[in-house]
C-alpha positions in Angstrom: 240.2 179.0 51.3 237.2 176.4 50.6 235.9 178.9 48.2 238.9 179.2 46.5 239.7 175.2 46.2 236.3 174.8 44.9 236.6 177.5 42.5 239.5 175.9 41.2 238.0 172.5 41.0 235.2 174.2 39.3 237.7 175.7 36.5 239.2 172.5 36.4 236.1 170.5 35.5 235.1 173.0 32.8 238.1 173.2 31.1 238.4 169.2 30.7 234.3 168.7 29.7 235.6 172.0 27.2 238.8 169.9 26.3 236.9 166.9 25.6 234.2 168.4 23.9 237.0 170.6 21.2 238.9 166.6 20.6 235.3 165.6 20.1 234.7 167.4 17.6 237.8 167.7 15.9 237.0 164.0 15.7 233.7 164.6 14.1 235.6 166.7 11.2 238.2 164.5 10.3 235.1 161.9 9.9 233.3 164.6 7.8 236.4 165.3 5.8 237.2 161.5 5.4 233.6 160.8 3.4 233.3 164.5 1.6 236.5 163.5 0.0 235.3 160.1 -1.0 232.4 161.2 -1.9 233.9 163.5 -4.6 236.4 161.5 -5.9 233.8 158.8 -6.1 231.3 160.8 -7.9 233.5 162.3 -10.4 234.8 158.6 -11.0 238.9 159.9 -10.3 241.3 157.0 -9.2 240.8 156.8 -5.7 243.6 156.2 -5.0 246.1 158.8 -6.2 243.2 160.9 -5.2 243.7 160.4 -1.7 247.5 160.8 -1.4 247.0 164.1 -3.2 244.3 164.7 0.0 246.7 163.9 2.1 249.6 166.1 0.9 247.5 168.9 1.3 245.8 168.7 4.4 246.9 169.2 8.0 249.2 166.1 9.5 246.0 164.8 11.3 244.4 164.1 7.9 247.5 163.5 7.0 247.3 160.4 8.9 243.3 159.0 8.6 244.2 159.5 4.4 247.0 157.3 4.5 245.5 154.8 7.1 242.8 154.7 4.5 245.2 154.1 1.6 246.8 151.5 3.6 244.0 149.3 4.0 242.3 149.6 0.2 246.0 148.8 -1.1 245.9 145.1 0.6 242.8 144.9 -1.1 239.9 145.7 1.9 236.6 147.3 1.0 236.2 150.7 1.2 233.9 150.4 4.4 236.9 148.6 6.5 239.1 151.2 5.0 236.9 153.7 6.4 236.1 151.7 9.7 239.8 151.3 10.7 241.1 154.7 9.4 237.9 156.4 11.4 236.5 154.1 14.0 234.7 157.0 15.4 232.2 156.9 12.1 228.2 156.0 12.9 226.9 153.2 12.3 224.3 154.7 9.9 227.5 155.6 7.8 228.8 152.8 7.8 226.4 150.6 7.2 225.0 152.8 4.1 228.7 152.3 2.6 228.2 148.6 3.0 224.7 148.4 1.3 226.1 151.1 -1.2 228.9 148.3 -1.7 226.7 145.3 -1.8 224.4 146.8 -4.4 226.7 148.4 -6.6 225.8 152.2 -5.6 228.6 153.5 -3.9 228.9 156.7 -5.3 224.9 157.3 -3.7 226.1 156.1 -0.7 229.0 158.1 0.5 226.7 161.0 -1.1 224.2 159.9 1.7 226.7 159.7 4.2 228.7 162.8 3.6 224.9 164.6 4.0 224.6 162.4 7.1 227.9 163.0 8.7 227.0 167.2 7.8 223.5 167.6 8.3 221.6 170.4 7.4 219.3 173.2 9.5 216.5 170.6 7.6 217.9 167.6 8.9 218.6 168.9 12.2 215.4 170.1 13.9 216.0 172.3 17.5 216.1 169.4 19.6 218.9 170.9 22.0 215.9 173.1 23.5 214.8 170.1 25.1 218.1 169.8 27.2 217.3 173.4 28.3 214.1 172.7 29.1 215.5 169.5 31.3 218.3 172.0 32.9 215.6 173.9 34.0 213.4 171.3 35.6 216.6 170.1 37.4 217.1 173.3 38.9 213.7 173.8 40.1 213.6 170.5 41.5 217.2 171.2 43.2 216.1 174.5 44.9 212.7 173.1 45.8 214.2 169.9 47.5 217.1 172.0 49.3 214.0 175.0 50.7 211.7 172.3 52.1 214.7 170.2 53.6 216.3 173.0 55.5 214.4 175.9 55.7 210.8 174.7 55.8 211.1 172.6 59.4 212.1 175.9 60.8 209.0 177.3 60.9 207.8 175.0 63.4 210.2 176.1 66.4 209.3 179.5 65.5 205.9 178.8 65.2 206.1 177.0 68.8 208.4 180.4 70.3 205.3 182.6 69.4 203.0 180.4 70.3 200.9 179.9 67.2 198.9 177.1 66.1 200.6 174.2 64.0 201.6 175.4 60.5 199.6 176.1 57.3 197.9 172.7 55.6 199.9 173.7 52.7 203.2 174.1 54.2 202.7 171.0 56.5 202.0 169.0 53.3 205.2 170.0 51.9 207.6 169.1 54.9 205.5 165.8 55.3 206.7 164.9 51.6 210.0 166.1 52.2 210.1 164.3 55.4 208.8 161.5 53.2 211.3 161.6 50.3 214.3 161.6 52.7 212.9 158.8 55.2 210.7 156.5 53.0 211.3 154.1 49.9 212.7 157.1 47.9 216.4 156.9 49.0 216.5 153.0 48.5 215.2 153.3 44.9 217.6 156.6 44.4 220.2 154.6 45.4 219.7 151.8 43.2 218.4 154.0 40.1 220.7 156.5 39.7 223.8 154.5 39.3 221.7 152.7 36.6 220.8 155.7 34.5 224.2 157.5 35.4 225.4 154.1 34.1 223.1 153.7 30.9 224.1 157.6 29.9 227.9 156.7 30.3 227.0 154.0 28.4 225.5 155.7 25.3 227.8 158.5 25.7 231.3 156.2 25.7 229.1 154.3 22.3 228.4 157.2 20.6 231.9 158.9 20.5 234.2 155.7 21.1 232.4 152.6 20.3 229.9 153.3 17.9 227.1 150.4 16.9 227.7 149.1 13.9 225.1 147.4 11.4 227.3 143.7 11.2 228.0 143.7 15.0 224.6 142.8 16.3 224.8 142.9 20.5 222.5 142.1 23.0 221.9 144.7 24.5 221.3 146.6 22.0 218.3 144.6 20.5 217.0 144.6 23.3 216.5 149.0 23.7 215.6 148.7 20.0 213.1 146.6 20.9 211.5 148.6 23.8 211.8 151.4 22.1 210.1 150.0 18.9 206.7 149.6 21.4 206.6 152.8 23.1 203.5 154.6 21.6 205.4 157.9 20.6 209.2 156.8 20.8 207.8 153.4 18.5 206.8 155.8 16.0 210.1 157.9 15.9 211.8 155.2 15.5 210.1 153.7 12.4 210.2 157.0 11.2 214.0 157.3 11.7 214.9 153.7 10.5 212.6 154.4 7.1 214.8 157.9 6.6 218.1 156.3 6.6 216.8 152.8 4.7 214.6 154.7 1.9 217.3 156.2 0.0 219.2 153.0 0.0 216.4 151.1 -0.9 215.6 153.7 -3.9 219.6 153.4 -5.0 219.3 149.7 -4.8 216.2 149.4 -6.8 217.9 152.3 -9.4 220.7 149.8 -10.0 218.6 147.2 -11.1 218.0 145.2 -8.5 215.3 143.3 -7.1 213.3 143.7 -4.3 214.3 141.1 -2.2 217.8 142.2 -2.9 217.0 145.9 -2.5 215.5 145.2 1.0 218.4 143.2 2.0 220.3 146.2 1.2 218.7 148.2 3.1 218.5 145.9 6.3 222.1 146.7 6.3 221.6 150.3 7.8 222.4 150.3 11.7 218.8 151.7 11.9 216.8 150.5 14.4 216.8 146.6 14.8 213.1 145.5 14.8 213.3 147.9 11.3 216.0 145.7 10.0 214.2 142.7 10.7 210.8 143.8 8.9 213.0 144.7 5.6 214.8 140.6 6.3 210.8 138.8 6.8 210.2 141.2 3.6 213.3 140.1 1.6 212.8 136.1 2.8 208.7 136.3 1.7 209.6 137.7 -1.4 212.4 135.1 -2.3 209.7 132.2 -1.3 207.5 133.6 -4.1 204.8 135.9 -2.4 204.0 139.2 -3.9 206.2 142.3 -2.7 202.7 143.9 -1.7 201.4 141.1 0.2 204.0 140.5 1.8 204.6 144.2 2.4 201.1 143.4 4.2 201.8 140.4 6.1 205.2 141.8 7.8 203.5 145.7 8.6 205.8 147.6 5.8 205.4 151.4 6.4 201.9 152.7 4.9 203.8 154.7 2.6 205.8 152.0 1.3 203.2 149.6 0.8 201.3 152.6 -1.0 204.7 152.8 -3.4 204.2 149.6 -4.4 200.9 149.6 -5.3 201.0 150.8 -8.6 203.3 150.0 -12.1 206.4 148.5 -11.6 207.8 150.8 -14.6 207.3 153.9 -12.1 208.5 151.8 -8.6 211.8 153.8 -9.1 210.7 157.3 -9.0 207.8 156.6 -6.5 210.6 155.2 -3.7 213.0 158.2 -4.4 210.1 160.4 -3.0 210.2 158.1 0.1 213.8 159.2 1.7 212.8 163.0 1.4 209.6 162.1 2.8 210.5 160.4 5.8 213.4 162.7 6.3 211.0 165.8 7.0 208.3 163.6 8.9 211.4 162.6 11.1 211.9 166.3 11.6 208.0 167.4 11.8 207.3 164.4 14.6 210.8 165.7 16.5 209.8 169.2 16.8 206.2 168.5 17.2 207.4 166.4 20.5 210.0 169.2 21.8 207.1 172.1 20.8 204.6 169.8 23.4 206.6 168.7 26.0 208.7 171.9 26.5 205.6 174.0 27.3 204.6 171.4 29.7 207.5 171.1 31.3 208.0 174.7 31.7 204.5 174.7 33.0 205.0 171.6 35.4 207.9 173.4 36.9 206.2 176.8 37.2 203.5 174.8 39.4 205.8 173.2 41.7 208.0 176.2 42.5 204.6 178.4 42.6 203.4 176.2 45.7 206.8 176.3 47.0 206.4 180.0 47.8 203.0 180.0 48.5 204.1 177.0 51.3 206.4 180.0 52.2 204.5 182.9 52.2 201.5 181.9 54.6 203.4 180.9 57.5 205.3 184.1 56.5 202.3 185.8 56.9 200.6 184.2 59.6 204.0 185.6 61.6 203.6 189.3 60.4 200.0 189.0 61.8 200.9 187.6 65.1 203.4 190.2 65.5 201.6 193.2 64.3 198.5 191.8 66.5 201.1 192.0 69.8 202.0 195.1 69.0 199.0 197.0 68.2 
């Protein structure tokens, strides 16, 4: 009967993670739909309008509805962004703040180009990142089987060590039930106790953002300066970011720069990508020192612009524009490169960390094992 209950509670939880996961991403489509058909009416420069009704009357009744939710909000006169926000509050931030700046600088068409690439990314833009999560699974399982062995099998072994009459138990195997022993006694549970609601919490958190409450680039919160910050001064996770926050501001920057604007302008433009924060706020010192009359390169210099960057704007300013469209590809596949560079090294390590601990594991097992065999082989012969 307990078998069967938990079998159904079992079924139960997969089918709503599966349930969740299929509304997810029909979500995630109608988003995708929403800017590829923006971004081709925009592009071929058709009335937007009329455009979308004809959308709507030929798509499914759940487009049906995010079309004329969109046409509702552009006909009392609302940028297209808060159309897009209200009919599709589920779209990234980096979406929506690249239709902003696309908006603000008069390149809109580039910019729901960008986004509809975003919101579909390519085998290119997406490098095999979900191998990490496998790798994690893994290490979680070992752990699991290694913590439930030396909690209620390992302590055995000293009763039956005491019924034969042996000597106390192998260094290696004491050592493991002493850390055990340690684990379940000591600081450990205190700090479980305390940390694991925390990171359950943070992932919930991120989880619950991502899919219901997504950052936006005008909504500026606490806490989330805060992780951008820390994260902006790890050693490795500080260079992914800058490396993400250039891929989604270059192209804006370029598009900005393209229309004819300045720099100051351009960067200020760009600042309004929900890329990382401490990024944003480079691009604003940037925009400020140029307005104040300091040269784009030394003041590139004085607020620690990107190499590259600073390196496009040493040169002519007739060639600026085509040196900073080489900048989005650019840090587009270094994003990828550093991303698969980081799974390629920590999976094998990880793999290898786990293979270590559950190797000990059964060698902790095997020499009492042994020792056993030999007392009972050494009674009998």
């Amino acid at each position: 009967m307990g078998a069967l209950i938990a079998a159904v509670i079992l079924a139960i939880t997969f089918g709503a993670g599966a349930g969740v996961n299929t509304w997810l991403r029909v979500r995630r489509l109608r988003a995708q739909a929403l800017l590829r058909t923006l971004a081709l009416l925009v592009g071929h420069n058709a009335p937007l309008l009329p455009g979308l009704r004809a959308a709507a009357r030929s798509d499914s009744k759940l487009m049906r509805r995010v079309y004329q939710r969109t046409i509702a909000m552009l006909e009392t006169g609302e940028p297209l962004s808060e159309a897009v926000r209200f009919a599709c509050p589920y779209v990234s931030g980096e979406q929506l703040g690249a239709l902003q700046a696309g908006e603000a600088a008069g390149t809109l068409p580039t910019a729901l180009r960008e986004a509809a690439r975003h919101a579909t990314p390519t085998p290119e833009d997406s490098p095999a990142l979900p191998r990490g999560a496998y790798v994690l699974l893994l290490l979680s399982f070992s752990m699991f089987i290694v913590v439930s062995m030396t909690t209620f099998l390992m302590p055995k072994y000293r009763d039956i060590f005491a019924d034969f009459g042996l000597p106390s138990l192998p260094p290696a195997t004491e050592n493991l039930i002493v850390f055990t022993n340690a684990l379940a006694t000591g600081v450990c549970p205190s700090v479980l106790i305390v940390a694991i609601p925390l990171i359950a919490g943070w992932l919930a958190t991120a989880w619950l953002g991502k899919h219901f409450w997504p950052r936006h680039p005008d909504r500026v919160r606490w806490l989330t300066t805060r992780r951008d910050a820390l994260l902006w001064r790890l050693p490795l996770i500080g260079r992914l970011s800058q490396t993400r926050a250039l891929a989604l501001q270059a192209p804006v920057l370029h598009a900005s720069v393209r229309a004819g604007h300045d720099l100051a302008a351009a960067a200020r433009h760009a600042a309004k990508v929900d890329a990382n924060w401490c990024a944003r706020r480079v691009l604003l010192r940037w925009a400020q020192a140029i307005e104040q009359g300091e040269r784009p390169l030394a003041a590139a210099n004085d607020v620690g612009l990107a190499p590259s960057l600073r390196g496009a704007l040493n040169g002519s300013p007739e060639s600026l524009e085509a040196r900073l469209a080489c900048m989005g590809p650019y840090y587009r596949a270094l994003l990828a490169h550093w991303e698969r560079v980081c799974v390629a090294v920590a999976s094998p390590l990880l793999v290898l960390g786990a293979g270590l601990l559950v190797g000990y594991v059964l060698y902790a097992l095997y020499m009492p094992t042994k020792l056993l065999l030999d007392s009972i082989m050494a009674e009998m012969y």
